[in-house]
N, C-alpha and C positions, 0 to 999 in steps of 0.2 A: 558609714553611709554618706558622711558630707561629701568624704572625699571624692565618690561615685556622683553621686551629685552634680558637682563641682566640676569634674569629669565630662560630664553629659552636658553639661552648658558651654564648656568650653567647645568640645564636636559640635552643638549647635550654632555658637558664636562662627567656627569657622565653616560651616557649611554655608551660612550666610552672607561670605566673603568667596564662596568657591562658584563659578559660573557654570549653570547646567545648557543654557540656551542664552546666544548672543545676534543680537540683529542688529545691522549698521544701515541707518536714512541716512539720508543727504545730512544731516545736521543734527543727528543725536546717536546716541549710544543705547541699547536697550537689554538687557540682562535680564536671565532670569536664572534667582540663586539656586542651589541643591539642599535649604533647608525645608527640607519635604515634600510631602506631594504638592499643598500650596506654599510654595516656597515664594522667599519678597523677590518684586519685582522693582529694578530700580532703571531710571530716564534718564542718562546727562546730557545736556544739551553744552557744548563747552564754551568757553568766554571769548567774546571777541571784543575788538578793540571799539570804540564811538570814536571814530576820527577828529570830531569837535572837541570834546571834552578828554581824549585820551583814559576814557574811565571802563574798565572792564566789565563785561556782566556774564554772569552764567548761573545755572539754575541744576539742580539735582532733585529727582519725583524719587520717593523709597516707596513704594504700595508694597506693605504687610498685609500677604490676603488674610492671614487665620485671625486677626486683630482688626481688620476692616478699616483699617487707618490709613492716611496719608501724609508722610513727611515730605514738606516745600522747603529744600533750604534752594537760599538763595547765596549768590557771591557778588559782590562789590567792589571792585579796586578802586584805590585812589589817584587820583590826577598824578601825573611825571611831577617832581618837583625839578625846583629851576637847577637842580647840582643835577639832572641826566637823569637820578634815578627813579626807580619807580616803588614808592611803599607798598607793603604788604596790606591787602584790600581785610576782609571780613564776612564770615557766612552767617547768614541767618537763619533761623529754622522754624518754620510756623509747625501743628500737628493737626491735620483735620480726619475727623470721625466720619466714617462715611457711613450710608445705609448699605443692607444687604443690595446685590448686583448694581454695584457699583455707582450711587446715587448721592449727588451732593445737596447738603443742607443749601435754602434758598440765599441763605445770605453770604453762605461761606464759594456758592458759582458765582454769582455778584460780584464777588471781591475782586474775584481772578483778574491779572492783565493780562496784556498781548503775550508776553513770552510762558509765562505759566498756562496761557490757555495753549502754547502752542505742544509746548510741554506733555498738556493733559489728551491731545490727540495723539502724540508718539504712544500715550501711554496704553491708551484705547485701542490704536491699530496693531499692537502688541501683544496685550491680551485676546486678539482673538487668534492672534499665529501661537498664542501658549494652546489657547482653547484647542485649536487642533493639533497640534503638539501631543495634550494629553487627553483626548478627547479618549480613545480606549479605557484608560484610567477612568474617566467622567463614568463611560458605558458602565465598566465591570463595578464601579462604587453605586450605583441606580438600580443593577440585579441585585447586590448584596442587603437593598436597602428594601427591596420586595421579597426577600428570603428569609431578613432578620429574625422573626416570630414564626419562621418555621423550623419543626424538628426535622434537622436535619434527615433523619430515619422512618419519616413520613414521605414514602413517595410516592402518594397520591397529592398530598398536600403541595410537596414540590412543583410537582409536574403543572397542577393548576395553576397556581404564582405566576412560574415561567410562561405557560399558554396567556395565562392571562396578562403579562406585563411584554408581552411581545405586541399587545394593541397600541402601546405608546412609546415601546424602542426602538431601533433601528436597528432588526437581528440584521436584515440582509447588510448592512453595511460595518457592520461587528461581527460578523457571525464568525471568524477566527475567534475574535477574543472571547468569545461566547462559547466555543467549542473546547477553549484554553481550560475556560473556568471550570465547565463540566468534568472536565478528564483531571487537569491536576490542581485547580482551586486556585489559580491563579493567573498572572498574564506574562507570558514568554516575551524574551528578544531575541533577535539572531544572534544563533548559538545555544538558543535554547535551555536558557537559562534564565528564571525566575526576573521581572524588572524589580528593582530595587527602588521603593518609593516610601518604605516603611507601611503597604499596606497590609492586611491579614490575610492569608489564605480562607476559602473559602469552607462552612463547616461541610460545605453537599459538594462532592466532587469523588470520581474513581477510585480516586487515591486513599478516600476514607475507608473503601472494602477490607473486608475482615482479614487477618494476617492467621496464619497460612491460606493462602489467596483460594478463593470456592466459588466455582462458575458460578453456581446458583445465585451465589449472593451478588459477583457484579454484574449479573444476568437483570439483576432490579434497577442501577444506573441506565445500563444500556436500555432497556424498557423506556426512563423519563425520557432519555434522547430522540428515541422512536418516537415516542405521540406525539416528542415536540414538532420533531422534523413532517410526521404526517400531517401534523398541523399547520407547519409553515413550510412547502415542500422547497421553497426557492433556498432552506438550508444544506440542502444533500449534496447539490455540488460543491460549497466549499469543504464543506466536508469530505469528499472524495478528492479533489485536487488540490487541495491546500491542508487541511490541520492535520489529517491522517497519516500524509508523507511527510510534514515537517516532523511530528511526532516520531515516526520511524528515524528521520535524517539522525536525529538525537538522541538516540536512544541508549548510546554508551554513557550517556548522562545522568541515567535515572539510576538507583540503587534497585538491587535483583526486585525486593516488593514490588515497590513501586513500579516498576517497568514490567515484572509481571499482570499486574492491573491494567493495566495501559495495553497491553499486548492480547488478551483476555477480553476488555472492551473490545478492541477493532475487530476480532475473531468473530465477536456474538455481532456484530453492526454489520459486517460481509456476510457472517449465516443468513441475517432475516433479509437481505436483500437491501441494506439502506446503504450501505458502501462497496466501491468496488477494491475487487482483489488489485487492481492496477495500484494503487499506494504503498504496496512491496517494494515496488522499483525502486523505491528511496533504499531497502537493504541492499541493495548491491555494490555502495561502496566500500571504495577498499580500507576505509576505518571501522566501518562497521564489520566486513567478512571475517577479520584477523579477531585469533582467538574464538571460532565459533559464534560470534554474538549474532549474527546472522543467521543461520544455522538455526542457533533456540531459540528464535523470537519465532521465525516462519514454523518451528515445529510446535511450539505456545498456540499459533493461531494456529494451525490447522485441528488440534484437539479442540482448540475453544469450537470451532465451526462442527466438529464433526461431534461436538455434544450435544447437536439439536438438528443435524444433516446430513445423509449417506455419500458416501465417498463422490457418488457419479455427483451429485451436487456440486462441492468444492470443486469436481476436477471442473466440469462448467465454469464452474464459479472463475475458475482458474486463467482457462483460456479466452474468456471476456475479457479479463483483467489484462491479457497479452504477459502470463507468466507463465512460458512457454522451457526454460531451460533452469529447472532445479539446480544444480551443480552450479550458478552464478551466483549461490549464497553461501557457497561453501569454500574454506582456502584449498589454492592448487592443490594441494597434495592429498586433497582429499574430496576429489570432485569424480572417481570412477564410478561404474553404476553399484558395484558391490558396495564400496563403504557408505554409498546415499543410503543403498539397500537397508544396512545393518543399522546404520544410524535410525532411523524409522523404526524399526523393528522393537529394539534397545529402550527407547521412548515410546511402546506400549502403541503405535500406530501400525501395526501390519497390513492394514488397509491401504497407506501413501505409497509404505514399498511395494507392494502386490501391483497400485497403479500405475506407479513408476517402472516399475518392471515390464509391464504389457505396451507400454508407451513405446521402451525403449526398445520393444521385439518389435513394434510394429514400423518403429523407424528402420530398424536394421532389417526387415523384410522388406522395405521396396526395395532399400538398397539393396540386398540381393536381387530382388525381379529386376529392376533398373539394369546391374553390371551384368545379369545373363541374357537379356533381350538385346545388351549392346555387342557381347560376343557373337550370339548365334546371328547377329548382322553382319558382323565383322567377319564370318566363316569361320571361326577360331574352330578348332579337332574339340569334340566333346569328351578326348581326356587333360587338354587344357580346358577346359570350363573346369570338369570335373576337380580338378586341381585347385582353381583358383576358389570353387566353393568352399574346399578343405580347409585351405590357407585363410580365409575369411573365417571362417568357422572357427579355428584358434584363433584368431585374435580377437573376435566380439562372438561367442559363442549364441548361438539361438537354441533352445530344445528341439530335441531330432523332430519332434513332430509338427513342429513351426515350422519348422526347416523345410521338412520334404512338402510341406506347404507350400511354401513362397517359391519353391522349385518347379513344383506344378506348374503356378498360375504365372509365373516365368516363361517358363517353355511352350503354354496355350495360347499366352497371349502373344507369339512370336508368328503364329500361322495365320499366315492370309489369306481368310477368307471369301469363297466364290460367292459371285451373285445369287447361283444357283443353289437353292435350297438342298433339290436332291444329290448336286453332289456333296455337301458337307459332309456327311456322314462317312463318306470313304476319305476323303480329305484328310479329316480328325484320325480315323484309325491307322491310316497311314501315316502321319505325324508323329504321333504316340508311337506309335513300331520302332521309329525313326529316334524320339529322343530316348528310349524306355533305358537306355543302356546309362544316361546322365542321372537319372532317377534312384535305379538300381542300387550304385554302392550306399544311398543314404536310406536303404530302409532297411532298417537294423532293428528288427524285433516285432510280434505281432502286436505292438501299440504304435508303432510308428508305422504298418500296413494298414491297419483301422482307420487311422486318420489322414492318408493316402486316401482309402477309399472314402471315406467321408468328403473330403476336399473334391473328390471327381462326380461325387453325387451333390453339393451343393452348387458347382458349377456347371452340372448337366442341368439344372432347376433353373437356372438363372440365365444361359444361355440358351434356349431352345433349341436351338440350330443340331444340337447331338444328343438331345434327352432321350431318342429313341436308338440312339447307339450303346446308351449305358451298360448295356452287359456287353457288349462286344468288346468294350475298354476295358471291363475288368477283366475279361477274357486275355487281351492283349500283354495286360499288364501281370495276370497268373503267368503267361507262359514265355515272357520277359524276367521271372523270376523276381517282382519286385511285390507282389503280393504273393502269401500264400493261401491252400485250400482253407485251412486252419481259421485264418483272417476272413475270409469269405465269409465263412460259415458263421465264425463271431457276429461278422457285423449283420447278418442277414437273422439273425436269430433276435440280438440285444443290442448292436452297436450303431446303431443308423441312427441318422439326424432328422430331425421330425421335418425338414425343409420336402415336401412330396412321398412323405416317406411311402406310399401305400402302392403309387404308383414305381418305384424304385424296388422294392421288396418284391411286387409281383413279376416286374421286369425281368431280373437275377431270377427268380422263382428256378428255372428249368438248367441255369448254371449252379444252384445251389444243390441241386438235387444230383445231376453230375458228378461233382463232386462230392457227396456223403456216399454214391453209391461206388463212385471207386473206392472210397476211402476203407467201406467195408468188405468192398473185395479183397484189398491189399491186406485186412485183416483178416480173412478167411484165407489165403493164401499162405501165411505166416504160420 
């Protein structure tokens, strides 16, 4: 035990020989050591010559905060003697006691002279470039000191404290280091890693949630942060632009716990609305995407969110935030839409891939409508369109019924429309005549006729200009062979979209029955 001891005095003797902060006046030296958070601060002012007397002076301040003292040595050299040289001078050392914030007994300011008063101003304009130095430290030691007598596991007790000692701190101007504490009980430096001052973690902080990590339970942290911030709202922004992304930048920092907490927190803080999803963007470096760490942190917060929030929620959530390209969290070789797909899935979210999925059809459907409205400009033969739809269609595939969707509203939206009211309708039917044969190879089965006719009845709804051609389109497009009787009937019975649907169903009414009554001829004939 001595020896440990003995050990720790020595690390103390030389941390107060090792310089944490140095500032250079015109004429002193100013130091401030690394033996602890109040570590000694020491003044030299160095010796110069008295040209008269040839006799040196200089002065050395030692201010021990934790001891409240002050060491004055002084230095004296002696006069040149007449053989050139110059004797070895001599220091002196007074020790004065000081009062708390820095107050000197009355007789011992009295004594002072010119060079030790001047001394005592280096040493004054000093500590206050410490004071702001570790003024974060000051902040995070003044919460710990209004939290001390609370349980930790009291967060109600908490929450009050904090509300209540935000009347006399300055969150908005700490509110990082305030954010620091809450999440992992202490205070970060760049690089994101713990400051080393010898002080204690804090006992109320994320990181104390229970191991194996349970939303529920850091659902009760994230709680204190909420009433704080509704309390003081001018915290939400650094919190959104600052502690939330640094947090994320560093996140290969944390050990799996711990960083699961952390991840978990920010998930439940974007569900309720107090943070934006934009502090992702910090995951998309290329330290972080290698090895997936990116990847499971964003699929950690989207459960956490989606354990108090429906999907359309987060996806909002999402594109507020401007996190608009999933696959920027994932490494190359695993950024297609299947493995995002499967990934989701795998991790118990079938909802992210479901949305990701719809996303990505509806991106790959303009592009379809975009590349057929630039051929049928361009004159291209509609067995090169038809072509180039094929050859797209293997490479990013879309469901046939997507498909002859975006083909549709491709090809409709290619006709240009007359002034004239009355003639639309022969316009339209003529058009359709005209593309029906680009249509045709893609309706492959009566689910992808259904949803053909579906797409021609919510666009007959939404466009007026042909609502009253509707059966004559289906008509067109039966004897284009791209619906069949069959399909008809389906959808006229059960398949129709509630978009007008009453007026649409009596429309067909007289093509519906047309065809039920051939159909039972051909059976009667049979």
């Amino acid at each position: 035990m001595k020896q440990y001891n003995d050990a720790a005095r020595l690390v103390d003797q030389l941390k107060a020989r090792i310089p944490k902060l140095v500032h250079y006046a015109d004429d002193a030296k100013c130091t401030l050591m690394a033996n602890g958070p109040l570590g000694d601060i020491e003044v030299v002012i160095p010796a110069e010559e008295d040209r008269k007397n040839r006799q040196q002076k200089a002065i050395r301040l030692r201010f021990r905060q934790k001891k409240c003292t002050l060491e004055i040595s002084r230095y004296s050299g002696k006069p040149v003697g007449s053989n050139g040289r110059k004797d070895l001078g001599e220091w002196t050392k007074k020790v004065v006691a000081l009062d708390p914030g820095f107050v000197f007994a009355a007789e011992d300011k009295v004594a002072l002279d010119d060079l030790e008063r001047l001394a005592m101003r280096h040493l004054s304009e000093f500590l206050r470039i410490c004071d702001a130095a570790n003024l974060p430290q000051v902040f995070r030691d003044q919460v710990f000191k209004h939290l001390e007598n609370v349980p930790p596991s009291d967060f109600e007790a908490v929450t009050n404290k904090l509300v209540q000692a935000g009347g006399t701190l300055e969150y908005l101007k700490y509110a990082d280091a305030l954010f620091e504490l809450l999440f992992v009980g202490g205070l970060l430096q760049p690089g994101g890693q713990y400051v080393e001052d010898g002080a204690p973690l804090s006992p109320f902080s994320v990181l104390n949630a229970k191991e194996p990590v349970e939303v529920a339970d850091v659902k009760q942290y994230v709680e204190v942060m909420n009433k704080l911030i509704r309390r003081y709202k001018y915290l939400q922004r650094p919190l959104e632009q600052s502690v939330l992304p640094n947090l994320f930048q560093y996140m290969n920092r944390w050990p799996e716990p711990q960083r699961e907490k952390i991840v978990v927190a920010s998930g439940l803080l974007m569900a309720q609305g107090i943070a934006s999803a934009s502090a992702l963007q910090s995951l998309t470096k290329d330290h972080l995407i290698k090895n997936d760490l990116s990847a499971n942190v964003i699929t950690l917060v989207f459960r956490a969110y989606l354990s108090s929030q429906p999907m359309e929620h987060l996806a909002a959530a999402l594109k507020r935030g401007g996190i608009k390209d999933l696959p920027a969290f994932f490494p190359d070789n695993k950024r297609d839409d299947k493995t995002i797909d499967e990934h989701f899935r795998k991790a118990g979210l079938p909802q992210v891939a479901e949305w990701w999925t719809k996303r990505q059809y509806a991106s790959l459907k303009e592009t379809v409508i975009t590349q057929l409205k630039e051929m049928l400009e361009n004159g291209d033969s509609h067995a090169d369109i038809v072509t180039a739809i094929r050859t797209r269609q293997e490479e990013q595939p879309l469901p046939e019924t997507e498909l002859v969707s975006c083909i549709w509203q491709g090809l409709i939206s290619s006709i240009e429309w007359s002034a004239r009211q009355d003639q639309n309708e022969a316009l339209a039917l003529r058009e359709i005549t005209n593309f029906a044969d680009i249509i045709e190879p893609f309706c492959n089965g009566p689910k992808t006729e259904v949803a053909l006719i579906n797409t021609v009845q919510v666009y007959s709804y939404e466009d007026t200009r042909i609502i009253k051609a509707f059966p004559q389109i289906l008509k067109v497009l039966y004897n284009k062979d791209c619906i069949s009787d069959q399909a008809i009937i389906y959808w006229h019975q059960k398949g129709s979209k509630p978009q007008g649907r009453q007026h649409f169903l009596q429309s067909a009414a007289p093509l519906v029955k047309f065809l039920q009554e051939q159909e039972s001829d051909d059976e009667e004939e049979e």
